[in-house]
TORKOL-4160 file (C-alpha; in steps of 0.2 Angstrom, whole numbers, padded with zeros to 4 digits, m for minus):
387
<pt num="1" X="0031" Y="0012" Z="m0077"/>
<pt num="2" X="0044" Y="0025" Z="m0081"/>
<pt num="3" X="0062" Y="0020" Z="m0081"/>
<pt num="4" X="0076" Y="0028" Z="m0072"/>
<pt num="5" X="0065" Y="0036" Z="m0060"/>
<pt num="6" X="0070" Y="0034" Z="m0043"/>
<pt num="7" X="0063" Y="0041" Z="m0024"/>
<pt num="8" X="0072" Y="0060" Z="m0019"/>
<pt num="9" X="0071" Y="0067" Z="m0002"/>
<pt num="10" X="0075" Y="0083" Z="m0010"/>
<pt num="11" X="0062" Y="0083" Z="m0025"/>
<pt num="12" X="0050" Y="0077" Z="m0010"/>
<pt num="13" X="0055" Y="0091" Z="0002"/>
<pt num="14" X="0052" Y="0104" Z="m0016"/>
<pt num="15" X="0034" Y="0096" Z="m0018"/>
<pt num="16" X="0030" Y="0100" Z="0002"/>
<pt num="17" X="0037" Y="0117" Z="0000"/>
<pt num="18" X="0028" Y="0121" Z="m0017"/>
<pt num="19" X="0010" Y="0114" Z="m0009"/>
<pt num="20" X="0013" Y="0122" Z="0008"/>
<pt num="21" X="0016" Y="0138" Z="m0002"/>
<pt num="22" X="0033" Y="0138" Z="0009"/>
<pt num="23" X="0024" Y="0134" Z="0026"/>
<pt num="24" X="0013" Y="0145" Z="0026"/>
<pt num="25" X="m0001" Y="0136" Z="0023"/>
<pt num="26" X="m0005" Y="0116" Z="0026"/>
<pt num="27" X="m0003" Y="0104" Z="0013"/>
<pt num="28" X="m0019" Y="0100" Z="0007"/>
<pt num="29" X="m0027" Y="0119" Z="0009"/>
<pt num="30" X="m0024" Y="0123" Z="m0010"/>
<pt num="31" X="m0035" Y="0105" Z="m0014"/>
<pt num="32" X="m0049" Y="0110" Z="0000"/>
<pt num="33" X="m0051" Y="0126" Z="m0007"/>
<pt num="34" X="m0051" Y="0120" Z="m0027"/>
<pt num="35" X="m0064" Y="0105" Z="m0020"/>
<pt num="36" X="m0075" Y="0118" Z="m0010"/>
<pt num="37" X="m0076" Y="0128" Z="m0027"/>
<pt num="38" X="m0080" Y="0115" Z="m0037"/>
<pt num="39" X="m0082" Y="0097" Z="m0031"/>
<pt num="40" X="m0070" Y="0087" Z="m0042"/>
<pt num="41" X="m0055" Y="0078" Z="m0036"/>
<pt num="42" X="m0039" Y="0076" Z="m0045"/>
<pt num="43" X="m0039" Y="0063" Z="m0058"/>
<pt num="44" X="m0024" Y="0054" Z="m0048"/>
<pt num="45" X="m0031" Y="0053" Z="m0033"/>
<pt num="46" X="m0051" Y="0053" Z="m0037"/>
<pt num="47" X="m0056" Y="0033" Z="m0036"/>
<pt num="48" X="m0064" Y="0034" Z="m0052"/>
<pt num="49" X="m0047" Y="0037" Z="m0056"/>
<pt num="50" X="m0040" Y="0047" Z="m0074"/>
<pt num="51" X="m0050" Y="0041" Z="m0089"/>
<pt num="52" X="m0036" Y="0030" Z="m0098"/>
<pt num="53" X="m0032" Y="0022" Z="m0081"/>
<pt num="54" X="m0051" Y="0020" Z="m0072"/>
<pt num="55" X="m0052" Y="0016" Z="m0054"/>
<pt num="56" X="m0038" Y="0001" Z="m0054"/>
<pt num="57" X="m0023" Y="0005" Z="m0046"/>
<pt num="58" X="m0006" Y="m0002" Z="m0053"/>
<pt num="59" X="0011" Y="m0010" Z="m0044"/>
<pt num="60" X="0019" Y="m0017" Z="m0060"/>
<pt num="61" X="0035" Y="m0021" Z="m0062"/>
<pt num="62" X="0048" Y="m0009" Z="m0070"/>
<pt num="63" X="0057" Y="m0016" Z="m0087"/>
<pt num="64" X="0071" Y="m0008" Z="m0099"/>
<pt num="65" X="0074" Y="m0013" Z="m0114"/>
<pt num="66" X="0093" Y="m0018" Z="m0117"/>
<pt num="67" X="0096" Y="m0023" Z="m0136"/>
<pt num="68" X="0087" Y="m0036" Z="m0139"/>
<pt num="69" X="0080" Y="m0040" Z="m0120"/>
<pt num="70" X="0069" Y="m0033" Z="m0106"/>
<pt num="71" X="0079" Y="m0029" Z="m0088"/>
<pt num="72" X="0073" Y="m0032" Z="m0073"/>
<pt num="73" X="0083" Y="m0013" Z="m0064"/>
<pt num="74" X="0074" Y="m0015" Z="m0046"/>
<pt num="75" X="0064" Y="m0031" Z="m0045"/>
<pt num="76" X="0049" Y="m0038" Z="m0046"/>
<pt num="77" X="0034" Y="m0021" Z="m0039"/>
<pt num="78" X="0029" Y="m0025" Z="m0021"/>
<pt num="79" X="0013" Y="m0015" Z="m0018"/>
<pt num="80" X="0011" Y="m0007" Z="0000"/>
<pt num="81" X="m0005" Y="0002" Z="0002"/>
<pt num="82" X="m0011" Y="0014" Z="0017"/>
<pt num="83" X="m0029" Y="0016" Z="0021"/>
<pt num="84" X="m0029" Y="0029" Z="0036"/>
<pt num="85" X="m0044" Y="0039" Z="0044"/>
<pt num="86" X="m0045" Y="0056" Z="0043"/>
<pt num="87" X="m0063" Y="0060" Z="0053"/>
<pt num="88" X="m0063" Y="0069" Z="0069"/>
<pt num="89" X="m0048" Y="0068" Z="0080"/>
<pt num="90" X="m0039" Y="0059" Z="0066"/>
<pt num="91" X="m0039" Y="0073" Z="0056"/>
<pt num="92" X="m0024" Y="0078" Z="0055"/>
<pt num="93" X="m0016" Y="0060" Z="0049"/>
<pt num="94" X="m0014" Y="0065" Z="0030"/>
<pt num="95" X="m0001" Y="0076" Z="0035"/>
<pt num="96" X="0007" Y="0063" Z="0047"/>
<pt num="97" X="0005" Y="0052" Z="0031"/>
<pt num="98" X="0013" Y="0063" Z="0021"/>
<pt num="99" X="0029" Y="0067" Z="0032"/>
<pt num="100" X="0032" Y="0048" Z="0038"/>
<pt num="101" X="0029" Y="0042" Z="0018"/>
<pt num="102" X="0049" Y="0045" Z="0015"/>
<pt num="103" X="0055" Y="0036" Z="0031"/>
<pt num="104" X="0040" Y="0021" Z="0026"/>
<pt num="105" X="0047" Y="0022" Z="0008"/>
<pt num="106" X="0067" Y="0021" Z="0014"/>
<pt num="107" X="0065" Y="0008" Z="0026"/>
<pt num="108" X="0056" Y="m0002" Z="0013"/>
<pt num="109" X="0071" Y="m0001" Z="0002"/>
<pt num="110" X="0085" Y="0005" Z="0011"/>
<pt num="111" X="0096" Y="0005" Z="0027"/>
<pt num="112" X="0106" Y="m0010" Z="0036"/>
<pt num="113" X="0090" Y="m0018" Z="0032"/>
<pt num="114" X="0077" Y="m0014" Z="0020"/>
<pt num="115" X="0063" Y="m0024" Z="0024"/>
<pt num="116" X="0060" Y="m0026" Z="0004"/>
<pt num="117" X="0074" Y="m0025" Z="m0003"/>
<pt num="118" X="0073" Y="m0038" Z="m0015"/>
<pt num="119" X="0056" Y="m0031" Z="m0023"/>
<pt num="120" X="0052" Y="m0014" Z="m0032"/>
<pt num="121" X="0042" Y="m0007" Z="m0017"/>
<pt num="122" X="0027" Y="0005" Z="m0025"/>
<pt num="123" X="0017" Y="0015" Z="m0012"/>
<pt num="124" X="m0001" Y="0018" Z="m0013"/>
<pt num="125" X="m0010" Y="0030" Z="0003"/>
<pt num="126" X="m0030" Y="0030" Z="0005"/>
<pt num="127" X="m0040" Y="0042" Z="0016"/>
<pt num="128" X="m0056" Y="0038" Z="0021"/>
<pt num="129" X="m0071" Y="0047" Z="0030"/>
<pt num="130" X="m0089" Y="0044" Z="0033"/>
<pt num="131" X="m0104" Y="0042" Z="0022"/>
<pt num="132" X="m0112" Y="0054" Z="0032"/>
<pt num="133" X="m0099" Y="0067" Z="0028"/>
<pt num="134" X="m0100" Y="0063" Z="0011"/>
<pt num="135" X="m0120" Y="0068" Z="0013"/>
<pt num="136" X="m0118" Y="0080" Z="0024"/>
<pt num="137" X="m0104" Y="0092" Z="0017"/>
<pt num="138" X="m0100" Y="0087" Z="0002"/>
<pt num="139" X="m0084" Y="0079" Z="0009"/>
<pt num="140" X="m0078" Y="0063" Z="0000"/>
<pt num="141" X="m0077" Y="0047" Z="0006"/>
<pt num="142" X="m0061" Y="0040" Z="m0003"/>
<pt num="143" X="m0047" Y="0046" Z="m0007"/>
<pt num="144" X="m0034" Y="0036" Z="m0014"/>
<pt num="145" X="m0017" Y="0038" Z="m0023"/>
<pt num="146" X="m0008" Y="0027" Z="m0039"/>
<pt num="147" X="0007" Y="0016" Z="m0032"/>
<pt num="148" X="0022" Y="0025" Z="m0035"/>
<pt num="149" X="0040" Y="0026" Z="m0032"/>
<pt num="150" X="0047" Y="0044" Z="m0034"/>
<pt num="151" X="0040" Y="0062" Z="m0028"/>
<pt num="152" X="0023" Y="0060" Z="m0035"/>
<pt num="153" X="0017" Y="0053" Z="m0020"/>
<pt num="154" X="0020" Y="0067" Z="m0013"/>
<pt num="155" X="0010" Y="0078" Z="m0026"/>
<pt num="156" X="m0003" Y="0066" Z="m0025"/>
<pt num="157" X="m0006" Y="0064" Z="m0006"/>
<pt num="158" X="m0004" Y="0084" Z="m0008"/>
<pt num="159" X="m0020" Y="0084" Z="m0019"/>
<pt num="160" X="m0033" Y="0072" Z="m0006"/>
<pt num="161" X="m0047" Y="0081" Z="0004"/>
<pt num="162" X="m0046" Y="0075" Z="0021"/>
<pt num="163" X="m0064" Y="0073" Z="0031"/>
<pt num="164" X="m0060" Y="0083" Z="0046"/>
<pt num="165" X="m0078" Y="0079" Z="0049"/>
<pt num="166" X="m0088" Y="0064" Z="0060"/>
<pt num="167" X="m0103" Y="0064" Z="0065"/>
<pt num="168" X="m0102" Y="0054" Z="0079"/>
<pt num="169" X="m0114" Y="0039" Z="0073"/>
<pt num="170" X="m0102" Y="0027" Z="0080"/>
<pt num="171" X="m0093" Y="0022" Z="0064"/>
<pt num="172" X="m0084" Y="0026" Z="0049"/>
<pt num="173" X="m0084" Y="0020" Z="0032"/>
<pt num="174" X="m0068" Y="0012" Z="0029"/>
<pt num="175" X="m0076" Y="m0003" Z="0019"/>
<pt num="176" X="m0076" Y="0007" Z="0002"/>
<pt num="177" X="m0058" Y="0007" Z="0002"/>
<pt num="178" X="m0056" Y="m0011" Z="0009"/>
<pt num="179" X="m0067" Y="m0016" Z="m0006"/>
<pt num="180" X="m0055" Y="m0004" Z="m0017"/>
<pt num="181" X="m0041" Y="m0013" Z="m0008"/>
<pt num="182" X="m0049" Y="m0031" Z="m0015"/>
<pt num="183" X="m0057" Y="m0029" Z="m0030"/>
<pt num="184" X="m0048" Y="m0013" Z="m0040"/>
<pt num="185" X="m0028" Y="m0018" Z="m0037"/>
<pt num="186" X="m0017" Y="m0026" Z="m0050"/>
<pt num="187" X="0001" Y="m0030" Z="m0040"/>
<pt num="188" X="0016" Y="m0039" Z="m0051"/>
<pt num="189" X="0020" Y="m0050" Z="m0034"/>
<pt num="190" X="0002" Y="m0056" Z="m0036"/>
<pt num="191" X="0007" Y="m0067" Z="m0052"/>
<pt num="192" X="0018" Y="m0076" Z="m0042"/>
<pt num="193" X="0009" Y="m0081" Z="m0029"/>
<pt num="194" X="0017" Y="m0069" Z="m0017"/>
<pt num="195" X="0006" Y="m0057" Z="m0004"/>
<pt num="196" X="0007" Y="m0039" Z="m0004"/>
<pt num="197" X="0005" Y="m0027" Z="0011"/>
<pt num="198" X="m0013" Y="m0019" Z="0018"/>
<pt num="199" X="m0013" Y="m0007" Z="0031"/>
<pt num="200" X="m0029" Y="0002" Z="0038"/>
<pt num="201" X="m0026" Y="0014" Z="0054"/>
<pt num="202" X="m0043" Y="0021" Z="0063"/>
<pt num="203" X="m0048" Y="0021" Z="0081"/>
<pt num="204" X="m0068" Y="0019" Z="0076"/>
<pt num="205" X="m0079" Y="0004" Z="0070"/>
<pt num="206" X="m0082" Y="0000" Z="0052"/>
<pt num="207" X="m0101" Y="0000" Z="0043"/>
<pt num="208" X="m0102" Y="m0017" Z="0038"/>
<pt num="209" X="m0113" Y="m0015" Z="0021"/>
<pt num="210" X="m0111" Y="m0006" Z="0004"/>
<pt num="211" X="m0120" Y="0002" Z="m0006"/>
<pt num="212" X="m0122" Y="0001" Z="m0025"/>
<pt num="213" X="m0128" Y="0018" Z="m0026"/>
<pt num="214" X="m0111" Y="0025" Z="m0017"/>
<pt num="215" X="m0099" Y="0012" Z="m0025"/>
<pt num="216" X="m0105" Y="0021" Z="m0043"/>
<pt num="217" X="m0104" Y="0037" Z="m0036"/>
<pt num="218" X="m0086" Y="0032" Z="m0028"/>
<pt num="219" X="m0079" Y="0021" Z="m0042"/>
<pt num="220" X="m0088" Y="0026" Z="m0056"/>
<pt num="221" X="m0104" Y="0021" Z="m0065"/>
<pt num="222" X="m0095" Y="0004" Z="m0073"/>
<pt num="223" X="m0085" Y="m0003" Z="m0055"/>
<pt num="224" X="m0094" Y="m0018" Z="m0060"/>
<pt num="225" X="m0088" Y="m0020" Z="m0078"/>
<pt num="226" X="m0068" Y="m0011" Z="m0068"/>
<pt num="227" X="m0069" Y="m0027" Z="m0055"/>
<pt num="228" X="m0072" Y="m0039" Z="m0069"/>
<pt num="229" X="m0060" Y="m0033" Z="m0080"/>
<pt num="230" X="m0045" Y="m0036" Z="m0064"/>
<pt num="231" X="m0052" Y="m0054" Z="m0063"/>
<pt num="232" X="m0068" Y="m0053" Z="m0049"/>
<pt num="233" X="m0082" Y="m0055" Z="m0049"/>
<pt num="234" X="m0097" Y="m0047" Z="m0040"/>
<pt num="235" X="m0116" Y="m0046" Z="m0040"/>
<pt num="236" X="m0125" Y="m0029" Z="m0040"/>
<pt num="237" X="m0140" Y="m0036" Z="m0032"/>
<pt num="238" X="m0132" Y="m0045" Z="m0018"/>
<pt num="239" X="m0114" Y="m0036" Z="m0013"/>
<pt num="240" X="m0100" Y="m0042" Z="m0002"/>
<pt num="241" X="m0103" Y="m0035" Z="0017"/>
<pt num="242" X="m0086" Y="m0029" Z="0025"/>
<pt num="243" X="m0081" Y="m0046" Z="0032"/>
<pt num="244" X="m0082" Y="m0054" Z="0017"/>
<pt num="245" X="m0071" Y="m0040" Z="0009"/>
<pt num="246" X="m0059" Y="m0043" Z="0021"/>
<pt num="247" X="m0059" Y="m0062" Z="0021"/>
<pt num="248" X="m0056" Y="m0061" Z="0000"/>
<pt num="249" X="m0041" Y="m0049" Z="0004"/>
<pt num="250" X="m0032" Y="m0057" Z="0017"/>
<pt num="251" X="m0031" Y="m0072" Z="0005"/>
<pt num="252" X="m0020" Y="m0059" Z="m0007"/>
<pt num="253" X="m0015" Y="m0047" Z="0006"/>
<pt num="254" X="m0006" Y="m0049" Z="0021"/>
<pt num="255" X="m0018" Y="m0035" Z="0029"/>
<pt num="256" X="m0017" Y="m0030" Z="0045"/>
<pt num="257" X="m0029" Y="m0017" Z="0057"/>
<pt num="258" X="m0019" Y="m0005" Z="0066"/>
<pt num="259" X="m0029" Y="0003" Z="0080"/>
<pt num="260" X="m0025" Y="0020" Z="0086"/>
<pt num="261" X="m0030" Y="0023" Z="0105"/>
<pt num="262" X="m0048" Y="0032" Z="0104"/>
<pt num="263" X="m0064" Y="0033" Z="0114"/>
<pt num="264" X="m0069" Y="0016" Z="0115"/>
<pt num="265" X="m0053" Y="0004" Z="0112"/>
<pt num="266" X="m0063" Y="m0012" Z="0119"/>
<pt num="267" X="m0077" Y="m0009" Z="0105"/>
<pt num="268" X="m0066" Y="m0004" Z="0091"/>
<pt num="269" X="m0055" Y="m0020" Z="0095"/>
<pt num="270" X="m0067" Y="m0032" Z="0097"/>
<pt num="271" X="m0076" Y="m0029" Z="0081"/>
<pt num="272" X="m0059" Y="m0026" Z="0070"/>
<pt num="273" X="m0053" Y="m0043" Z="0079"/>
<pt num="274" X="m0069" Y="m0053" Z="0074"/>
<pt num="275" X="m0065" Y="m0046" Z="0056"/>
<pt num="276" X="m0047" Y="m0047" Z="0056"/>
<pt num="277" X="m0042" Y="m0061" Z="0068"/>
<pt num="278" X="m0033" Y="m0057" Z="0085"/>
<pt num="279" X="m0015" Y="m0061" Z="0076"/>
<pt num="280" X="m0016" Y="m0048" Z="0061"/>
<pt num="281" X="m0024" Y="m0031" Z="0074"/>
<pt num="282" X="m0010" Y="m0022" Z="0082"/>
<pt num="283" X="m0013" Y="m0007" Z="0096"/>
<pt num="284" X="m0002" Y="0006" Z="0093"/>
<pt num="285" X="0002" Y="0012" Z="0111"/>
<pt num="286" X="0011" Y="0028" Z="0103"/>
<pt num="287" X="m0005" Y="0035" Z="0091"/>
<pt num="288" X="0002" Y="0038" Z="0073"/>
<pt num="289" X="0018" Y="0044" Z="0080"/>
<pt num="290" X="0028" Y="0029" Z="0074"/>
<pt num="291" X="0016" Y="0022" Z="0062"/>
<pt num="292" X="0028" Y="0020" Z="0047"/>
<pt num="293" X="0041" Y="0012" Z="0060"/>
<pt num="294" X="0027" Y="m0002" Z="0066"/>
<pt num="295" X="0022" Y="m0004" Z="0047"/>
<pt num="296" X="0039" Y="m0008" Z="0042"/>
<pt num="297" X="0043" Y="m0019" Z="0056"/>
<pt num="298" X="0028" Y="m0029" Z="0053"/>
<pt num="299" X="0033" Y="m0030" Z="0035"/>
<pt num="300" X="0051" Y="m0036" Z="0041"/>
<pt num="301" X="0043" Y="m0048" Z="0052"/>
<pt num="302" X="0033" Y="m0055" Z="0038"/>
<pt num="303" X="0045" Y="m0058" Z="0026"/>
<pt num="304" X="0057" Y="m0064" Z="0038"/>
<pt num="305" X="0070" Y="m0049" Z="0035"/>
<pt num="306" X="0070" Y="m0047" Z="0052"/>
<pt num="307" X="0064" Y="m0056" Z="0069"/>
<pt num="308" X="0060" Y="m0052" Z="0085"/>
<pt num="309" X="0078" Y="m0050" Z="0089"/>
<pt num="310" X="0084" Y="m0040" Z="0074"/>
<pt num="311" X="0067" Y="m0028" Z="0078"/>
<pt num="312" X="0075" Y="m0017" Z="0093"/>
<pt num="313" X="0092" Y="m0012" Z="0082"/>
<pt num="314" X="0080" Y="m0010" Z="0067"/>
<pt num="315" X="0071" Y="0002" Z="0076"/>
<pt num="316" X="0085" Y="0010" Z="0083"/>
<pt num="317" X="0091" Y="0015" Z="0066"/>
<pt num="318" X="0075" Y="0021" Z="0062"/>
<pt num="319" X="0074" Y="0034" Z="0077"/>
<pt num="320" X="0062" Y="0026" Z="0086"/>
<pt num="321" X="0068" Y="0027" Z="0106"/>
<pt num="322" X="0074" Y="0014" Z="0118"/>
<pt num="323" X="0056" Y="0012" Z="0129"/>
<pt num="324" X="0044" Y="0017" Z="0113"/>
<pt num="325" X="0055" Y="0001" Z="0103"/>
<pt num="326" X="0049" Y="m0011" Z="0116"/>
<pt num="327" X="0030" Y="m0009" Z="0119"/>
<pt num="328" X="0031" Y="m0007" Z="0099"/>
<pt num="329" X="0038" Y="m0026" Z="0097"/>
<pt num="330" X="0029" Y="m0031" Z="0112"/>
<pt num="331" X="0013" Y="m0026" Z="0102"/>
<pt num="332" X="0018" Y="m0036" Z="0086"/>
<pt num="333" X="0025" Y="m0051" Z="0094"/>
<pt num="334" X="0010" Y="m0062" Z="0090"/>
<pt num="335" X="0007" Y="m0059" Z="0072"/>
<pt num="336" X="0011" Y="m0073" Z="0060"/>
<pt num="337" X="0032" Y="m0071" Z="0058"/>
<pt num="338" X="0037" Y="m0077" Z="0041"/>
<pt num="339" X="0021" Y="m0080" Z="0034"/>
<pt num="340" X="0027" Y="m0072" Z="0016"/>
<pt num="341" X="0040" Y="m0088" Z="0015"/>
<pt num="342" X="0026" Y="m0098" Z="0014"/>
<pt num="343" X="0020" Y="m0092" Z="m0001"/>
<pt num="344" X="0022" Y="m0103" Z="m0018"/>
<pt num="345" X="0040" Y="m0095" Z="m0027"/>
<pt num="346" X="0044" Y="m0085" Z="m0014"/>
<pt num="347" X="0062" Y="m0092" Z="m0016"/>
<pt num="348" X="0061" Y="m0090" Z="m0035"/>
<pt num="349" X="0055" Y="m0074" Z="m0038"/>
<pt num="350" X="0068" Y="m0065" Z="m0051"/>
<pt num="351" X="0080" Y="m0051" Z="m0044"/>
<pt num="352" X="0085" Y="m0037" Z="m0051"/>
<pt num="353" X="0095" Y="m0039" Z="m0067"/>
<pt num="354" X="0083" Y="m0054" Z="m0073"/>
<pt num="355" X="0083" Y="m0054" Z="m0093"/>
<pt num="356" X="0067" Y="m0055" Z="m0101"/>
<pt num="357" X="0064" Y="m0061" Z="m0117"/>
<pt num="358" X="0046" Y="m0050" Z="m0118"/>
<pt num="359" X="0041" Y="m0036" Z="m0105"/>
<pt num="360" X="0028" Y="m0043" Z="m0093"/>
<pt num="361" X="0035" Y="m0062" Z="m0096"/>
<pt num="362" X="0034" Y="m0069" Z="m0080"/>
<pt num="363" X="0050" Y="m0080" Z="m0078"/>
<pt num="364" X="0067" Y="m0074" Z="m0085"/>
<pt num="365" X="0078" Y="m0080" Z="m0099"/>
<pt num="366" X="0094" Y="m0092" Z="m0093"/>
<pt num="367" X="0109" Y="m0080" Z="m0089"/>
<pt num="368" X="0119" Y="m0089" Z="m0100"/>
<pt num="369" X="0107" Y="m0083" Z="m0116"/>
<pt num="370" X="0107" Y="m0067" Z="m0110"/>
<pt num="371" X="0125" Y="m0064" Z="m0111"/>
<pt num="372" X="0124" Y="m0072" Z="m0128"/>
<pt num="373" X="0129" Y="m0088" Z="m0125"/>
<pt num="374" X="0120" Y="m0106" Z="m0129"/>
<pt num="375" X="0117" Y="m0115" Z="m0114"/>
<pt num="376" X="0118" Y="m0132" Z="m0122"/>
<pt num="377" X="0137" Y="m0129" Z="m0129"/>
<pt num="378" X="0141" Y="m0123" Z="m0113"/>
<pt num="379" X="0136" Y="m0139" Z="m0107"/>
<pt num="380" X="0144" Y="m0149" Z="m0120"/>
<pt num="381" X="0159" Y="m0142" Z="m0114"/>
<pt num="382" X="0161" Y="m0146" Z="m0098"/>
<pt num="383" X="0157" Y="m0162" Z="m0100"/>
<pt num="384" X="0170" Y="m0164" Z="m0112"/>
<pt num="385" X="0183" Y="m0156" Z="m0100"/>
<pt num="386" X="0172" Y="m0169" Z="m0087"/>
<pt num="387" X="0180" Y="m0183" Z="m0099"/>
């Protein structure tokens, strides 16, 4: 990671300007257009991903090197990853993504109460669309961003080709990213038992297969080797279905299904609830209007950094008004509250300004030797004043 750099609403707002071409065009027209031309994605946000990086996406921890040591600036990398639907009447969610990404990003790390203010939060947004699409007109299936901290998740979600598209077959194909979710994510937190945050917003059923074919032509011709390389394992000849996807990443992830009012809420719910369990699917009663807000809250509620009765002033601050703040906490009262606290070291995790002795080590050195002192005279000492 590189050090010192730190999220700017005003390099932010400059990336929107500069992609939108000063508003006069919308943000990912200058991507459609290049894609329409010549049918490669950016490197960043291509799941193949660029070639020294390949299709894993990265939430490690930052370190700088003071003298001799490694510092810990902003804690230990929390990944928080957004996989959002962009066929049909969701269309437009990209650009919602993209302006709700720095009030998702501050109330992770800032405020009265950022939800995750003891980690280094890293976002990471995927768009999905159908296979169908994909067939049809070329459009991709997946599109997902590196976890970052700064302004280039703005130039990145700038660069994704929404679908835009849905052929009306009675699902999407949000699996592929689910799968990208599981099998190609590499999160610091992980390391130390902890869980990091899944999101995935549609208003449509899932396919429930995958297909080798699609998962080379998605992740590149080596996702086997990629997978098994991150510390998975899977078999070309007999692939995980969708519920098995999901049941691997709710064991790392505290994943959740966010359901947007559609055409058929009953349907949509049911299956997502047989795949998800009824305690981690949430109705969003407002659309995407507040989907940063519920995604924050639910983190705040999960780590226990806020509670059902901390929520309403928390969502106050956050803009959200009076009458939308209660049907939102009415609709996340049952998931499970504090459930991150439950993980092995979450009371031991170190906090920003931990001294390593190596970059990447997992525990820090004794505060006493990092302020050059020797832990053991120290303790001589006072036993000696003791006596």
């Amino acid at each position: 990671m590189t050090k010192g750099r730190k999220f700017s609403t005003t390099t932010y707002e400059s990336t929107k300007e500069k992609a939108t071409d000063g508003g006069k065009q919308t943000l990912t027209q200058k991507a459609e257009e290049r894609y329409q031309q010549d049918g490669t994605l950016d490197p960043l946000i291509d799941p193949k991903g660029p070639p020294h990086l390949g299709p894993v996406r990265y939430a490690w921890s930052r370190f700088e090197q003071k003298k001799n040591l490694w510092h810990l600036p902003c804690g230990i990398a929390m990944a928080v990853e957004r996989l959002i639907d962009t066929t049909g009447s969701m269309q437009n969610n990209i650009a919602l993504a993209f302006e709700s990404a720095p009030i998702l990003y501050q109330m992770l790390g800032g405020g009265k109460t950022p939800v995750l203010g003891r980690y280094d939060p890293q976002l990471a947004t995927a768009i999905f669309g159908d296979v169908y699409d994909w067939i049809r007109e070329r459009k991709p299936p997946l599109c997902r961003t590196q976890f970052e901290f700064d302004e280039r998740m703005a130039t990145q979600m700038a660069n994704m080709i929404p679908s835009r598209l849905g052929w009306g077959n009675g699902k999407e194909d949000p699996q592929y990213g689910l799968f990208a979710a599981q099998f190609l994510t590499n999160c610091s937190a992980e390391r130390y038992g902890l869980k990091t945050y899944h999101f995935t917003a549609s208003d449509e059923p899932t396919a429930m297969d995958l297909n080798m074919r699609c998962l080379n032509l998605i992740f590149g011709n080596d996702v086997v080797a990629r997978v098994q390389e991150n510390g998975y394992n899977i078999d070309p000849r007999r692939l995980p279905d969708t519920a098995e996807i999901v049941a691997a990443l709710q064991k790392k992830r505290h994943a959740f299904f966010l359901q947007v009012p559609g055409g058929e809420d009953s349907r949509v719910r049911n299956q997502w609830t047989e795949l998800y369990g009824k305690d981690h699917v949430v109705f969003l009663t407002e659309g995407t209007r507040y989907l940063s807000q519920v995604q924050a809250l639910i983190i705040g509620l999960t780590e226990g950094t806020l509670s059902l009765l901390t929520a309403k002033e928390f969502l106050k601050e956050w803009k959200v008004p009076k009458q939308d703040a209660t049907e939102i906490i009415a609709s996340v009262e049952h998931i499970p509250i504090g459930a991150q606290r439950l993980c092995p070291n979450f009371n031991r995790i170190p906090l920003a300004g931990a001294m390593f002795e190596n970059k990447g080590d997992l525990w820090p050195i004794d505060p006493a030797l990092a302020a050059g002192k020797d832990p053991a005279a120290d303790s001589r000492e006072k036993a000696t004043e003791w006596l």
